[in-house]
N, C-alpha and C positions, 0 to 999 in steps of 0.2 A: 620292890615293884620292878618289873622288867620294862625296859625302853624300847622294847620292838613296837611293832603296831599292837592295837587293842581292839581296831575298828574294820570293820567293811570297807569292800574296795571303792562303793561310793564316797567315801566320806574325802579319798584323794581329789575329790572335783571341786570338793565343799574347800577344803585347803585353798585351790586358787582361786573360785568366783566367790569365797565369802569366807574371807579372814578371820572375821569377829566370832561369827558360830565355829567356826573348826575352833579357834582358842576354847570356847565356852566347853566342847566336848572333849579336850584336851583337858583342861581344868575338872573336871567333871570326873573324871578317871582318877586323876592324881588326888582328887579329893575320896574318892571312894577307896580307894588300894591304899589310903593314910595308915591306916592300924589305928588309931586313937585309942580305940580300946579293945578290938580282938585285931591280933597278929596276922600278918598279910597270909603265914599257912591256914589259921582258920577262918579267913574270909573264903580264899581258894577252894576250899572243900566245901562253904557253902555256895560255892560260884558254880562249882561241880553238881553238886546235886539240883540244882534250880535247871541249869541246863537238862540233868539225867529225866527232869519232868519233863522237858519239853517232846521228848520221843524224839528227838533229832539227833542223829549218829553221827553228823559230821561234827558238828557246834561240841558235844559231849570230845569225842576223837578231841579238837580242838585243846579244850579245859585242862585233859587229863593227860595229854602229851606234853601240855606246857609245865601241870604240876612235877608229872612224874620227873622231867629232864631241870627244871628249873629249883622245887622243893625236895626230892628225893621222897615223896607222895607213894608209901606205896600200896601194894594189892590192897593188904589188910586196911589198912585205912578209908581204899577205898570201896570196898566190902561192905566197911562201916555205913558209910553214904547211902549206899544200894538200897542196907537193909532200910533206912529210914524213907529214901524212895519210897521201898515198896508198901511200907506201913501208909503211905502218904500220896501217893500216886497211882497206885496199881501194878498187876504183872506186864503190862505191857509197855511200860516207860521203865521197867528192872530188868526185864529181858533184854531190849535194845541198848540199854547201856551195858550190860553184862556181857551181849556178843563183844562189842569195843574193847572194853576190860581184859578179855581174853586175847582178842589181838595183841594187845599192847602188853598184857604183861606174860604172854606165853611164849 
């Protein structure tokens, strides 16, 4: 699991006016990114594709820049995702991650 941030920039205000909940979504992370029983690559790639539904290009960007540089995540794998996107979400949340995809791995 990487140690950078995980969260939005509000959640820095959450840190100093309320300690208890920034711990609680701190915990929360470190509990979810565990592995217990699928490996933090195949949680990542379903973290990938839930984003690739969302139709939001930065969030997706986001996912797949951390996988590709932190997992070594790459096209073909994430091709993979795509395809189950599109079986599951439509053309138009396969599209908008696929321009990204092309960014990044062109």
């Amino acid at each position: 699991m990487s140690e950078k941030v995980f969260y939005g920039k509000g959640v820095r205000r959450i840190k100093k006016e309320d300690p208890e909940l920034y711990d609680a979504i701190e915990n929360l992370d470190k509990n979810v990114w565990n592995g217990s029983s699928l490996d933090y690559r195949t949680q990542k790639l379903i973290a990938i594709a839930i984003s690739a539904t969302s139709n939001e290009g930065n969030s997706f960007m986001k996912q797949v820049s951390k996988a590709k540089k932190e997992l070594d995540i790459s096209r073909d794998e994430i091709m993979d995702v795509l395809k189950v996107v599109l079986l599951t979400s439509g053309m138009p949340a396969f599209n908008k991650s696929l321009e990204v995809v092309n960014k990044l791995y062109d």
